[in-house]
N, C-alpha and C positions, 0 to 999 in steps of 0.2 A: 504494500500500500504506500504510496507515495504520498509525502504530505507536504503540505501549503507549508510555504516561509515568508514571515513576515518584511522579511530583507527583500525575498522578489517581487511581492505587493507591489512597496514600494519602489522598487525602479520601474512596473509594469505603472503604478502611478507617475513617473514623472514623465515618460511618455504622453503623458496628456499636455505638454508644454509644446509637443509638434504637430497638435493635434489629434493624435488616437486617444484620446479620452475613452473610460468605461474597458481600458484592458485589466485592469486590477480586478471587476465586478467578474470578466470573464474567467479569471482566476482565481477567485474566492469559488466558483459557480453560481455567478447570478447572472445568468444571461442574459435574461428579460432588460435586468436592466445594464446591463454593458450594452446591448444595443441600443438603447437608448439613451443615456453616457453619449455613445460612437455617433447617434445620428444630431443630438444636440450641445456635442461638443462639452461633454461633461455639468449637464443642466445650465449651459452658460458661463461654467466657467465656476458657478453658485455650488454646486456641487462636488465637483472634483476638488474644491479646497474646502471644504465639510469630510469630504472623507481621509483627508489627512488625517485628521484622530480619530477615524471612524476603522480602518486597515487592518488592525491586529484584532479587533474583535471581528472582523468580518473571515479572516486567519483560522481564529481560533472556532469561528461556528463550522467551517469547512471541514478542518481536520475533524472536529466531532462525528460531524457527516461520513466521513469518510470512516472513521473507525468505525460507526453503528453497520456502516454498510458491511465493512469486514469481519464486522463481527455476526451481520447475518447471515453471512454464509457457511458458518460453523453448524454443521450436525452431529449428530451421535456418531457418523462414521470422521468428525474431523474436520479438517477445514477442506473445503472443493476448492482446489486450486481452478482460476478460471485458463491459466496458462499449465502445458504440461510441463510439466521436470524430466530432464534425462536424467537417471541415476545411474553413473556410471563408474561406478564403488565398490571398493573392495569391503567386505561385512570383515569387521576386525574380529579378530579371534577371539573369545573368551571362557570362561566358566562359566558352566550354568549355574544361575541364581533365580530364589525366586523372586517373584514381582518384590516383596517388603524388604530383599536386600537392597533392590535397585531402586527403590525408591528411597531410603535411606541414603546409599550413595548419593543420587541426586538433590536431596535435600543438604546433606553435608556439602556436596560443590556449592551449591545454591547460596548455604550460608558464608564460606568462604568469600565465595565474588557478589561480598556484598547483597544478593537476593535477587540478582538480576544474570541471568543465560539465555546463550543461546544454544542452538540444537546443538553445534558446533562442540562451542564448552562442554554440553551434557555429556557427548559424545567424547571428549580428551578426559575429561573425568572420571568415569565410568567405565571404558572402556568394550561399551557396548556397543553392540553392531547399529545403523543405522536404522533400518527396521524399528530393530526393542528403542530404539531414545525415538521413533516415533510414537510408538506404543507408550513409551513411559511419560513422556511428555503429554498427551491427549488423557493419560488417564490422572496426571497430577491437576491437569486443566478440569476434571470432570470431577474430581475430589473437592478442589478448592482450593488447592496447596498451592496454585499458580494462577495469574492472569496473565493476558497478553499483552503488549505493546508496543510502540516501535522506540527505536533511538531516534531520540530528539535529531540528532545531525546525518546520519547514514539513511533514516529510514528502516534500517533491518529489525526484524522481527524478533523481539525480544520475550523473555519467560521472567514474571517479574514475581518472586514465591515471598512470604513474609516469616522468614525464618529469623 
């Protein structure tokens, strides 16, 4: 999930000093009215200097948006990826464990870095095959033991546990 930054708002706003007004509204997602912004030149001018302090709330209702979305497409089988993934992985070797060591593991990584993983981490921690830190991941998410999130800067999908 890609999320809005209030730093490109803003340059998508100062673009309205050449003219393209309502690119910032096209960016929050408000179309309606970025084209209307676009065809009156950012309400005259009235407008586009009202959303100057108006940008990080318009940011922040977006990425909301964005997250509810992502987060609606989680079911019981997981998150539906809309794009597919090659996996092209080698499943790391391990001992079998059951589910309550592996989640101990992971709650121990978890507490280490902070409360905050990713599958990635799960996976150097653990050293579980990709698969199981799918598995173990979906069912920490379905416990309670994790929420989701992204990284503020990268975007990447983050596992954020309150250990």
């Amino acid at each position: 999930m890609a999320r809005a930054k209030t730093e490109t708002a803003y340059m998508l706003w100062t673009l309205g000093f050449l003219g393209f007004c309502g690119l910032h509204r096209f960016y929050t997602g408000q179309v309606v009215l970025g084209l209307v912004y676009l065809c009156t030149f950012g309400l005259f001018g009235f407008g586009q200097l009202i959303d100057l302090v108006l940008v990080p709330g318009m940011v922040k209702t977006r990425n909301e948006q964005l997250r509810r979305r992502y987060l609606a497409e989680w079911g019981d089988e997981g998150l539906v990826m809309p794009v597919p993934i090659e996996r092209n992985l080698v499943a790391a070797q391990s001992i079998p464990q059951t589910q309550n060591d592996s989640m101990q593991q992971l709650l121990r990584a978890a507490h280490a870095n902070g409360g905050r993983l990713s599958k990635a981490q799960v996976a150097l921690h653990t050293g579980l095959s990709t698969d199981r830190v799918e598995a173990l991941v979906r069912e920490a998410l379905r416990c309670g033991y994790a929420d989701i999130t992204n990284d503020p800067d990268s975007g990447a999908v983050r596992y954020v546990f309150d250990v």
